[in-house]
VMD Tcl script that builds the backbone (N, CA, C; Angstrom):
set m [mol new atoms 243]
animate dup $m
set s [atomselect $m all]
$s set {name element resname resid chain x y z} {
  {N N UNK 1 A 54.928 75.142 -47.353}
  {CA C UNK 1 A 54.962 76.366 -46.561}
  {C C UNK 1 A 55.632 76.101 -45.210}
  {N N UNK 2 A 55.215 74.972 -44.333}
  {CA C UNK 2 A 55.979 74.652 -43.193}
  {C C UNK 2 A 57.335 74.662 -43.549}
  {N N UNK 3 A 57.986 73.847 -44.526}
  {CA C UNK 3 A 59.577 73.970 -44.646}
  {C C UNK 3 A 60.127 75.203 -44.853}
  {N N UNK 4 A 59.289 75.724 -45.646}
  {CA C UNK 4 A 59.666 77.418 -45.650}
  {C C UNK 4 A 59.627 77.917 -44.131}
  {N N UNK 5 A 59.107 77.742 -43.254}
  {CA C UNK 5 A 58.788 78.894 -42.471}
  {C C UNK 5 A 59.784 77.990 -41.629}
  {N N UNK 6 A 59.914 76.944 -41.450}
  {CA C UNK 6 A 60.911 76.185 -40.513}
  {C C UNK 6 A 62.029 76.998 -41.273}
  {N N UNK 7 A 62.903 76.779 -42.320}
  {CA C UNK 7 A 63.621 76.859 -42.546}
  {C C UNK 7 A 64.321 78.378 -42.366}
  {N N UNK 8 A 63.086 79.555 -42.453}
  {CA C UNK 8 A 63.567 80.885 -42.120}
  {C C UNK 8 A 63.509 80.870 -40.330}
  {N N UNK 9 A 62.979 80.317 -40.067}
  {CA C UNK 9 A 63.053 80.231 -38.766}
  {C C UNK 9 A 64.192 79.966 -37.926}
  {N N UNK 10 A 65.112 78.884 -38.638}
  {CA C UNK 10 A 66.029 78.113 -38.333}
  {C C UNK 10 A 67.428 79.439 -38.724}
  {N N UNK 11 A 67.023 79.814 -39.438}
  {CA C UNK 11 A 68.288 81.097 -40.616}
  {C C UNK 11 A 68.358 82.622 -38.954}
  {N N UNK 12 A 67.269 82.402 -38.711}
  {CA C UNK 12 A 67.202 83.693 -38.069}
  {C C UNK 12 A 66.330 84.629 -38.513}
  {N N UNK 13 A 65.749 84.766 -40.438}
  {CA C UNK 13 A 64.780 85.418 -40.647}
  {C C UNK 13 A 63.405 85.557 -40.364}
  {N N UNK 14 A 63.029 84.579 -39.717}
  {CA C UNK 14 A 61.295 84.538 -38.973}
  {C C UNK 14 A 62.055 84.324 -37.320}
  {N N UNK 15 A 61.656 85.162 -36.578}
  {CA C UNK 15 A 61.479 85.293 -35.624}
  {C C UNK 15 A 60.472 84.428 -34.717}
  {N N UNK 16 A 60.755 83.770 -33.356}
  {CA C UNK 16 A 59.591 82.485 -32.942}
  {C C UNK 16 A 58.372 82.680 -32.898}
  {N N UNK 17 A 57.802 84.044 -32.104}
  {CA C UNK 17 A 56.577 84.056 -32.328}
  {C C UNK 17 A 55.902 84.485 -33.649}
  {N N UNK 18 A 56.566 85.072 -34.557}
  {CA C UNK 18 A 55.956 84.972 -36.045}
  {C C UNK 18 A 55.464 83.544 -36.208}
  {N N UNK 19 A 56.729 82.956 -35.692}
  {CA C UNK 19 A 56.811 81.155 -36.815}
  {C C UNK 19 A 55.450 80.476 -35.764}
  {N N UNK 20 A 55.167 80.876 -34.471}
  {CA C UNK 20 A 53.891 80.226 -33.747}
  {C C UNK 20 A 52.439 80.432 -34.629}
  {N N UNK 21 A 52.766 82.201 -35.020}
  {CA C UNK 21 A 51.475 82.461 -35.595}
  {C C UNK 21 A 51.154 82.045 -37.139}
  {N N UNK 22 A 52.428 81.846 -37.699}
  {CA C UNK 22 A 52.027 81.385 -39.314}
  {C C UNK 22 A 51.638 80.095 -39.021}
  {N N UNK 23 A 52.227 78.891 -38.392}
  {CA C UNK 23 A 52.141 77.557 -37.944}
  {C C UNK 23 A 50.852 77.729 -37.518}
  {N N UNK 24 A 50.079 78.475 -36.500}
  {CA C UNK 24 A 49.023 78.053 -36.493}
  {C C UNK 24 A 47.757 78.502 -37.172}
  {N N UNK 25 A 48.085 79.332 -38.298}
  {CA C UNK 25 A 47.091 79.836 -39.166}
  {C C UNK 25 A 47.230 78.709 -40.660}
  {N N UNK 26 A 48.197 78.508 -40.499}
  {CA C UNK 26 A 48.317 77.587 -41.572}
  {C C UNK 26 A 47.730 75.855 -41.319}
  {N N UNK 27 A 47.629 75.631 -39.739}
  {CA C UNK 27 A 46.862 74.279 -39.232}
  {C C UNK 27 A 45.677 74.198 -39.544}
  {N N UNK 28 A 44.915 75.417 -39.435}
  {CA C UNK 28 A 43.313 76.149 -39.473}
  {C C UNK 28 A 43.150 75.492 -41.106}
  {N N UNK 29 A 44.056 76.350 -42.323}
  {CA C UNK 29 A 44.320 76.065 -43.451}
  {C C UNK 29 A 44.491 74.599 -43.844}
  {N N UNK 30 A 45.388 73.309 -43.204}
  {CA C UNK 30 A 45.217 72.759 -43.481}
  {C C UNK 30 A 44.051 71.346 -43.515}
  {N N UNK 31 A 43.565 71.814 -42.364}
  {CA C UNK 31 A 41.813 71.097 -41.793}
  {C C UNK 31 A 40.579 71.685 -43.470}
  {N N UNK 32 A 40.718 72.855 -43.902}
  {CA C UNK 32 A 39.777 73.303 -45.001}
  {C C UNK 32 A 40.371 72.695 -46.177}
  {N N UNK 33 A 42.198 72.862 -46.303}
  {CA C UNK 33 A 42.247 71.815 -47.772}
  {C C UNK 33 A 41.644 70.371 -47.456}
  {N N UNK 34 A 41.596 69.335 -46.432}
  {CA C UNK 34 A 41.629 68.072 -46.044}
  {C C UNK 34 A 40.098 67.829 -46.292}
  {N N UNK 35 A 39.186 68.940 -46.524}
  {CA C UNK 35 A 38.089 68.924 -46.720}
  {C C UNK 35 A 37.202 69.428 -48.149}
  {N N UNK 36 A 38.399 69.675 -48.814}
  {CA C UNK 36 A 38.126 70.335 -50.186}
  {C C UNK 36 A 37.179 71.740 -50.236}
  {N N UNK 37 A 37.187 72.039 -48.925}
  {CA C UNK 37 A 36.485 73.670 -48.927}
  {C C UNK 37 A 37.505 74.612 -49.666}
  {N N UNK 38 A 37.118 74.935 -51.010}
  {CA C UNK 38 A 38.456 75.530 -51.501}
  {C C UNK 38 A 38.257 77.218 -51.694}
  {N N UNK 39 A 36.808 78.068 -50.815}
  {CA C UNK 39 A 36.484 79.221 -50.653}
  {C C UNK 39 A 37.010 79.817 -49.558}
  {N N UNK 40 A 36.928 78.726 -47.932}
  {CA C UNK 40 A 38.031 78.813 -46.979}
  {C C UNK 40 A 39.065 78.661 -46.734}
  {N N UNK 41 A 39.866 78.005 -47.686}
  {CA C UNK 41 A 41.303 78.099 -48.169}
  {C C UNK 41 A 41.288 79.330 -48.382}
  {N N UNK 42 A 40.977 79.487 -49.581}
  {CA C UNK 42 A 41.151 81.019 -50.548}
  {C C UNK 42 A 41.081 81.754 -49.683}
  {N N UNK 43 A 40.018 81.803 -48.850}
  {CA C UNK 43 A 39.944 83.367 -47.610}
  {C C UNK 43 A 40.563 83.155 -46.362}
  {N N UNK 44 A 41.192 82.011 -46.308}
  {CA C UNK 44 A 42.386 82.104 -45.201}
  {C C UNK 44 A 43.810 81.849 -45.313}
  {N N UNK 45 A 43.808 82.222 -45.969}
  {CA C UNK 45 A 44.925 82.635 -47.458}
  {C C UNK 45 A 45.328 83.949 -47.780}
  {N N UNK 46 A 44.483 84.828 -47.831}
  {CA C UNK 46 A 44.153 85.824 -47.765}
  {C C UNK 46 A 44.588 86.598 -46.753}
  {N N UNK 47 A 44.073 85.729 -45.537}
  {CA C UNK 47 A 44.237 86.321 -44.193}
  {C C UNK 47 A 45.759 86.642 -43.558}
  {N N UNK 48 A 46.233 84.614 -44.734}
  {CA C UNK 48 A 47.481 84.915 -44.261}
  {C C UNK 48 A 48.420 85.719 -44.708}
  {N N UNK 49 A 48.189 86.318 -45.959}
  {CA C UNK 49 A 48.954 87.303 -46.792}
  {C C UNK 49 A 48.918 88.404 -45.444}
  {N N UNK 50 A 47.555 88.858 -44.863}
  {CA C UNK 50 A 47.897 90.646 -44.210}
  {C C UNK 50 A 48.584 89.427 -42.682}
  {N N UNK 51 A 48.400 88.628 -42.465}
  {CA C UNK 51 A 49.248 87.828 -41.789}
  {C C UNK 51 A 50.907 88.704 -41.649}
  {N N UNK 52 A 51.429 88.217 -42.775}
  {CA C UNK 52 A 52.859 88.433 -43.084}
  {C C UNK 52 A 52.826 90.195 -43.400}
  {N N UNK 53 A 52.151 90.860 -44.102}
  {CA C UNK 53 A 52.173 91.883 -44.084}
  {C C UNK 53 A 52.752 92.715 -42.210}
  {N N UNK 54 A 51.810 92.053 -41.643}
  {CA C UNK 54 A 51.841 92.425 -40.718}
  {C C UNK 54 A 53.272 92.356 -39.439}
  {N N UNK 55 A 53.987 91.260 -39.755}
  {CA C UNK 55 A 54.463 89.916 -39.355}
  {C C UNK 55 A 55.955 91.270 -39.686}
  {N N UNK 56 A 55.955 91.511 -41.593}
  {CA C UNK 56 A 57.151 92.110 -41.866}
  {C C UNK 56 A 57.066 93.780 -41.427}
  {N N UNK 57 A 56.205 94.215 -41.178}
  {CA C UNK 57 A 56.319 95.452 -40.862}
  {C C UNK 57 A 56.170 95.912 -39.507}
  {N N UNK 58 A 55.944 94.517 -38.471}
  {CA C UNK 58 A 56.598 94.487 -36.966}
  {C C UNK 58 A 58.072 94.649 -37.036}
  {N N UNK 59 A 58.781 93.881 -38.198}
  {CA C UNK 59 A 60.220 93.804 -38.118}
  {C C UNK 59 A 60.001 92.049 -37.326}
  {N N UNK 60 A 59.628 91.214 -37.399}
  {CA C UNK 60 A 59.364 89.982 -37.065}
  {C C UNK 60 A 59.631 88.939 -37.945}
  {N N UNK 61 A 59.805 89.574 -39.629}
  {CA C UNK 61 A 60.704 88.721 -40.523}
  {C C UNK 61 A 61.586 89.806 -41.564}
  {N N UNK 62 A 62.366 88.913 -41.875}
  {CA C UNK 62 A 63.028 89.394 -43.328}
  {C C UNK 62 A 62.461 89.574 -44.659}
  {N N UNK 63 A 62.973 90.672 -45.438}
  {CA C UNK 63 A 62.307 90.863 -46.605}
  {C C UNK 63 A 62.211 89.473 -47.175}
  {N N UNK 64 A 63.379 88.911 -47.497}
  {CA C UNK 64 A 63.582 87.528 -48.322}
  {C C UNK 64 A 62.242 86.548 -47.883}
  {N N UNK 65 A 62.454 86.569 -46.640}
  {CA C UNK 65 A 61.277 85.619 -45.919}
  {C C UNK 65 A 59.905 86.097 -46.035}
  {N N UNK 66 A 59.708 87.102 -46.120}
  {CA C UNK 66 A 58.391 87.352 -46.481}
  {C C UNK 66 A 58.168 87.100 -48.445}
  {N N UNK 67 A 59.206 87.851 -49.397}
  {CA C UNK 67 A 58.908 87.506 -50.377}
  {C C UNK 67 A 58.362 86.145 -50.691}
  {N N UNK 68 A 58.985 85.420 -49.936}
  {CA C UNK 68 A 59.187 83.980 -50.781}
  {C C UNK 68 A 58.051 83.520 -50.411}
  {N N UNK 69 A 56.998 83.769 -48.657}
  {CA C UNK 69 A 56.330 83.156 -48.604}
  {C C UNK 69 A 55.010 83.607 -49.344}
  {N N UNK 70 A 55.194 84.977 -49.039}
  {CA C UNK 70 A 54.092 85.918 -49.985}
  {C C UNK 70 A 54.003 85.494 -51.203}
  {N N UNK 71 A 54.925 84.642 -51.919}
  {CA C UNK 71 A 54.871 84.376 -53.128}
  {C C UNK 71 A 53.851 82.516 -53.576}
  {N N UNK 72 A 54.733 81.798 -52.073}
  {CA C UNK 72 A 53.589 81.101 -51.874}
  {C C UNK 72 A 52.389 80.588 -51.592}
  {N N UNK 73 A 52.247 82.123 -50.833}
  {CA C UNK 73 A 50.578 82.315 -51.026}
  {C C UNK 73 A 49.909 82.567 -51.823}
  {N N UNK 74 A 50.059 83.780 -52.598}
  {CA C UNK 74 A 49.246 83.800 -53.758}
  {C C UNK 74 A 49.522 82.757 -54.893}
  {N N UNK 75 A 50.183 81.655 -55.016}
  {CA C UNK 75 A 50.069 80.364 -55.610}
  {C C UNK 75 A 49.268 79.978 -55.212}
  {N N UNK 76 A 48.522 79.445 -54.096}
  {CA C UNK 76 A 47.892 79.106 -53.201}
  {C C UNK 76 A 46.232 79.551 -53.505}
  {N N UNK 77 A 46.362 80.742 -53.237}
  {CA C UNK 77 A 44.562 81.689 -53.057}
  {C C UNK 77 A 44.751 81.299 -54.775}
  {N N UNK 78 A 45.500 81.211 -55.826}
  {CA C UNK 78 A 45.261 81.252 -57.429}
  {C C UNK 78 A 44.638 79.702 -57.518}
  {N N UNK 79 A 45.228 78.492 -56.873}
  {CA C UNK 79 A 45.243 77.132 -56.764}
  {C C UNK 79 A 43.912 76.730 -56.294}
  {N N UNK 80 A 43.387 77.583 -55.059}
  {CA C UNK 80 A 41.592 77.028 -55.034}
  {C C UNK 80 A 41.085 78.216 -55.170}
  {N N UNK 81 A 40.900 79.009 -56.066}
  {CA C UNK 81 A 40.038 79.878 -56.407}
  {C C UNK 81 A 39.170 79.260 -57.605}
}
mol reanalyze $m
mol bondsrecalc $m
mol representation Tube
mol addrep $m
């Protein structure tokens, strides 16, 4: 997910403060995988989906950039559920 979000970041499709707020919702995320809590994954996962919801309908990313990550989230919430 970081290379993703670096990488739209870098393109011009994530905008900086999007890329502050996914980066740091996704740090939160990675402290609960490192711990095998895989219910607080799942529900901050979740969070981060209306995350990006939110993120693309500021106009703060690109469709592309949201598909792709939206797509790696729900891999994700499916992966520790």
């Amino acid at each position: 997910m970081h290379n993703l979000i670096d990488t739209y970041s870098e393109s011009g499709d994530i905008q900086d403060d999007a890329k502050r707020k996914f980066e740091m919702h996704l740090t939160a995320v990675e402290r609960f995988e490192e711990r095998k809590d895989a219910s607080k994954v799942a529900k901050h996962m979740e969070s981060f989906q209306l995350l990006l919801d939110q993120q693309l309908q500021a106009g703060k990313m690109s469709t592309l950039a949201y598909e792709d990550l939206s797509a790696e989230t729900t891999d994700m919430i499916y992966q520790w559920k």
